[in-house]
N, C-alpha and C positions, 0 to 999 in steps of 0.2 A: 785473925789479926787484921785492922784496918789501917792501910795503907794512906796516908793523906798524900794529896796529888802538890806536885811538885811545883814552888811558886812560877817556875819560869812558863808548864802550861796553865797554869790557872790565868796570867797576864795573857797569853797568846790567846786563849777563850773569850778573856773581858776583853782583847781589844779587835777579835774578830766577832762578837755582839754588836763592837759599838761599830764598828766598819759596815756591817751588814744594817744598823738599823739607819747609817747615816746616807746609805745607798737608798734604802727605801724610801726615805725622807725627801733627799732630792729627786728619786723617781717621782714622788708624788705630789712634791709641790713645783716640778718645774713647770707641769702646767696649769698652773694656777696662777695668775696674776697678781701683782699687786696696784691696787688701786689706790691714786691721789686723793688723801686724805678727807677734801673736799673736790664735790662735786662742780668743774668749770661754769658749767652749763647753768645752775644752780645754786652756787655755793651753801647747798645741800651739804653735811655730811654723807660721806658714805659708808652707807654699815654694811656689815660680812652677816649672814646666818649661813649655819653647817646644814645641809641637806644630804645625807646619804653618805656622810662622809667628806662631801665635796663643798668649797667655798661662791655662797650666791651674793651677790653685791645687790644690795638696794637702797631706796631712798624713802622718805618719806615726811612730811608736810601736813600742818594743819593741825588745832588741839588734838593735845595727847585724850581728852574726856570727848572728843567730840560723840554723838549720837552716832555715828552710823563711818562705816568707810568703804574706800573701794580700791582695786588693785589695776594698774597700769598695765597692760600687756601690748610688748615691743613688735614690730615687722623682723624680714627679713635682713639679716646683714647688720642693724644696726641695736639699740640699747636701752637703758633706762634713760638716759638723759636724749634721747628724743621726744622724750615729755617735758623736756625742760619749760614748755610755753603749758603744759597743762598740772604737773605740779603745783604751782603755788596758785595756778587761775583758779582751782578748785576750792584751794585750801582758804584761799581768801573769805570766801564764802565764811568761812566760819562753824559749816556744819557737819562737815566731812576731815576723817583723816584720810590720806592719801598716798598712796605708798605704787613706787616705780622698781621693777623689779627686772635685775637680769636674768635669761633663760639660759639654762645651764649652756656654756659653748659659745656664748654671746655676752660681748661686753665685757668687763671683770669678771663674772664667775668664771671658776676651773673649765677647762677644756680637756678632760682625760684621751688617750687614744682611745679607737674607736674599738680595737681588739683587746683592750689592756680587761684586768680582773676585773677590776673597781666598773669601767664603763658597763659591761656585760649583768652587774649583779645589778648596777643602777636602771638597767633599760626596762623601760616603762610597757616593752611590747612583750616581758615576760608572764608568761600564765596568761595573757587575752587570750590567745586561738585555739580552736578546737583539735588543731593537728600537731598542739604542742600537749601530749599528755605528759610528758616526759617531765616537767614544769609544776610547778605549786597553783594551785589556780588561783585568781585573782578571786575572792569579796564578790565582786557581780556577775561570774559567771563567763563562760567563754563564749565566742561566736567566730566563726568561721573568719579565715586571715583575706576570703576573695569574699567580696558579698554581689550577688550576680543579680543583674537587672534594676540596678538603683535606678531613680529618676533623678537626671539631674538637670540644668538649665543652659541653654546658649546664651552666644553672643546679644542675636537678636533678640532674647528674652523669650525665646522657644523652651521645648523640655526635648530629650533625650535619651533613651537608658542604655546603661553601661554598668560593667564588670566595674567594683572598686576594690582595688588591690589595697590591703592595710600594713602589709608587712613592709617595713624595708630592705629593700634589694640588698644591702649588703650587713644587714645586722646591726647597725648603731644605731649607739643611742640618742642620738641628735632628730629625734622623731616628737610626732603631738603626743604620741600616749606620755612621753617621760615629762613634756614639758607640761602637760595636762595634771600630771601627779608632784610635779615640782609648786605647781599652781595649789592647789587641794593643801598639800602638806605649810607652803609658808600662810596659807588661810587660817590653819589650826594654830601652827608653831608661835606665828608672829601673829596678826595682825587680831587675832579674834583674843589673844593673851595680852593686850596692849591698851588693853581698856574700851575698844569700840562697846556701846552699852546695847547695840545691836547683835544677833546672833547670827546674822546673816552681812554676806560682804556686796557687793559689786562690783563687776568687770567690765571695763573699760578695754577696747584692744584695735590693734590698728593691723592692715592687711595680715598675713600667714599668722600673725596670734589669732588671729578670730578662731580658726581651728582648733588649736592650746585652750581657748575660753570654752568655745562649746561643749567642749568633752570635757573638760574640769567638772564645767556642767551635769553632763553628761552624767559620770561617774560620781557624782556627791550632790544633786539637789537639795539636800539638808544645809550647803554651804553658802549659797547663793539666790540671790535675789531679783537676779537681771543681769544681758546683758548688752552695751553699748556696742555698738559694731563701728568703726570709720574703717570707710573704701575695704572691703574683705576681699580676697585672694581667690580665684578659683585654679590657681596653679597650673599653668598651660602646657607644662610638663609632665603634667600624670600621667597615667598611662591609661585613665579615663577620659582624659581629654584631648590628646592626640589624636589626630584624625587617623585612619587605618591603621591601627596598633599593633598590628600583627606584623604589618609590613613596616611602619616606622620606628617602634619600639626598639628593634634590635641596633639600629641605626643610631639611637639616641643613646643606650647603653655603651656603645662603643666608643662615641663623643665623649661618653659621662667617663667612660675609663682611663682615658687617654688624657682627661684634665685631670683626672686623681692622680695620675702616673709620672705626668711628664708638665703639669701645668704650674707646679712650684716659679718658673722663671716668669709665665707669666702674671701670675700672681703678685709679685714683685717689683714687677709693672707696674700694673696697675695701683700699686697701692702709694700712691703721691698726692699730694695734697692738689695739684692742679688737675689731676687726672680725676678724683674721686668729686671736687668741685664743678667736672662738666657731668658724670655720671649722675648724679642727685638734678641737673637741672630735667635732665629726661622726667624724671616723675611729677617733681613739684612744678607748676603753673606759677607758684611768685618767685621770682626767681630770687628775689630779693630776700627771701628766707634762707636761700643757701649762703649763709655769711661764715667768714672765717670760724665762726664756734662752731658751727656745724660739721663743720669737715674736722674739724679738731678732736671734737669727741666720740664721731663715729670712725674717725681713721685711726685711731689712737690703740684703742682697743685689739685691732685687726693686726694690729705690729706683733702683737705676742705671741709665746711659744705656744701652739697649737690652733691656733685661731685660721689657718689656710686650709688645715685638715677640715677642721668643722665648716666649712666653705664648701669645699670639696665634695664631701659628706651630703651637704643639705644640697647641692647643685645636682646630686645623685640621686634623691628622695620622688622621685616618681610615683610615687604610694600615697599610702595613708588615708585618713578623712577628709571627707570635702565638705562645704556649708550646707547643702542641699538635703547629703545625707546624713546628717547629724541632727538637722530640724524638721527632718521626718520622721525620726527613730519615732518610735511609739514610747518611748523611754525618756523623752525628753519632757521635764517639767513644763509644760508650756503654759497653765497658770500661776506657778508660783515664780518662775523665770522669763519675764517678757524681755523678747530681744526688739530693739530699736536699731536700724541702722542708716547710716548717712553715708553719701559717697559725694567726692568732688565730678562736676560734668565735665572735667577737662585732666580726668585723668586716663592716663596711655593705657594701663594696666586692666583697669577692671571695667568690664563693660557697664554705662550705664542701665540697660534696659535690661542686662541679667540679673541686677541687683533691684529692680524695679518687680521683675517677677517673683521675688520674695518673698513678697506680700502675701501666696498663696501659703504660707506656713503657719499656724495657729498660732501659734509663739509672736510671731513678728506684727508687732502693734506699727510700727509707722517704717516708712522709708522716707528720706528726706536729701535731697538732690540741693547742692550747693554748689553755686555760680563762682567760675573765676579761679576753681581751687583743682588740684592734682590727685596725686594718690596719698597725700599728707597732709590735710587741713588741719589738724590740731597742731602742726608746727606753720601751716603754711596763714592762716586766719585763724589765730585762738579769739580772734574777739567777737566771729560767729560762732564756734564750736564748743567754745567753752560753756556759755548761756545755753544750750542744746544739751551737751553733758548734765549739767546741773537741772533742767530742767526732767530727764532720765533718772537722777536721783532722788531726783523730788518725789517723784511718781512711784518708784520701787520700793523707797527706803520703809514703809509701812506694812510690806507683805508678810 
């Protein structure tokens, strides 16, 4: 004899499904942003693509038929509409689609925690290392998480070798490999399904993207054509580039702990429109670029639910790839991906005469030193940088 179940549990079931799926709903979009319809900076639209589950906000500009495109990759801290002066300078042209994209954590896209399921299956440093057997291995094979005696460069435009640590100290995913494979995947997803009649893309990127671009690189040369460097990062917080590591490293961990822990208030601080208005004068040299929209759309962002953690996070990244040794690898396409790079001679950041010693890398066709300008020239001079961009795709777009 079957029994049917009595309506008052069958409701307690349907409405403990719907309680339980509207729990996971809000767990997982509360950190996700929503983004203004249109782009301030722009009046771009801003479209949503799903990566991994996860919501990535970008833009983009210029015939939908054009020949050939290329993908915008953001710095530190800030987003797609810091291309706000390089978006349409490009597209103008007429020959390129152009598309500005947020890296997961940054700007509108989601910002999962850093321990939650979703972050842990999306991180980009699953299956790389050799000492992760336990792991599905990655497509190109594994290699060791410390890679020992890289050459890399100084201040002075000297070399130096050192231990390069790839993993991150604390396991998120707010690392190059994911934003590397965030990169690769909206290449396929979007931009290559969008009509470019080209089969190959170009990257454009401005300080710590450089790293996201080379290893994109890196990992899919079938993808890519080139790529454009302005002012690249050599991170003065690795634990490659710290002086005595041994002895300062733990020192700097401790610092990194104590802001993930307890730095929430100051966080909060700082995050004011007049305070983040003097912080941008530090880098940029025209001071006159840091104008109310600038602070607007890169403070904007940083207000929402998760966006301190990913702060947090990435202030803790002592690791990873560096420029040196990425366009060393022997792995590196370096005739069918030529990197071109420019720096400003008045920026705080990146040393010039380390970026001048670049030129020792097979890959790197020109360096190019711009007068007047900061760690941002394509927002600070687009009406040098932009003719230098274009003139990068000029040269690539037939490989």
């Amino acid at each position: 004899k079957i029994t049917k179940p009595r309506p008052i549990y069958t409701m307690q079931r349907k409405l403990l499904t719907a309680g339980l799926s509207l729990l996971l709903a809000i767990s997982t979009n509360a950190y996700t942003p929503t983004p203004p319809p249109f782009s301030p900076a722009t009046s771009l639209p801003n479209k949503l693509y799903t990566w991994r589950s996860q919501q990535v906000r970008y833009q983009v500009s210029g015939p939908a038929d054009a020949p050939h495109a290329a993908v915008l990759v953001h710095g530190l801290f800030v987003n797609a509409d810091h291309w706000r002066k390089t978006l349409k300078g490009l597209a103008d042209d007429g020959s390129y689609r152009v598309y500005a994209i947020d890296l997961l954590g940054s700007g509108w896209s989601s910002k999962p925690p850093r321990d939650s399921d979703v972050a842990k299956e999306l991180n980009g440093e699953r299956g790389r290392f050799l000492e992760d057997t336990h792991e599905e291995e990655r497509g190109w094979g594994r290699v060791p998480s410390i890679l020992s005696n890289v050459a890399l460069g100084t201040a002075s435009g000297g070399s130096k070798t050192a231990d390069v640590d790839l993993r991150h100290p604390l396991g998120s995913p707010y690392n190059f490999f994911t934003w590397s494979e965030q990169l690769a995947d909206f290449t396929r997803d979007v931009v290559l399904k969008e009509g470019a009649s080209s089969n190959k893309v170009s990257l454009v990127c401005n300080s710590i993207g450089t790293m996201s671009s080379l290893q994109a690189v890196l990992d899919n040369p079938d993808l890519y054509d080139g790529v454009c460097v302005i002012n690249p990062n050599y991170r003065e917080l690795h634990s490659a580039e710290v002086p005595l590591p041994n002895f300062s490293m733990p020192v700097v961990r401790q610092i990194q702990r104590l802001l993930r822990e307890n730095g929430r208030g100051l966080y909060d601080a700082l995050a004011k429109k007049d305070t983040v208005r003097e912080i941008l004068k530090e880098p940029y040299a025209v001071i006159e670029a840091v104008d109310d929209e600038l602070v607007s759309v890169l403070l904007d962002p940083l207000l929402t639910e998760g966006a301190a953690d990913v702060v947090f996070d990435t202030l803790s990244y002592s690791a990873g790839p560096l420029p040196e040794q990425q366009l060393s690898s022997p792995h590196f396409p370096a005739k069918t991906a030529p990197v071109w790079v420019m720096y400003g001679r008045s920026d705080p950041w990146t040393p010039g005469a380390r970026v001048e010693s670049m030129m020792k890398y097979e890959s790197v066709e020109k360096v190019i030193p711009l007068d007047g300008v900061g760690h941002c020239p394509h927002d600070e001079a687009p009406e040098v940088v932009n003719p230098i961009i274009l003139e990068f795709l000029q040269r690539v777009k037939n490989i």
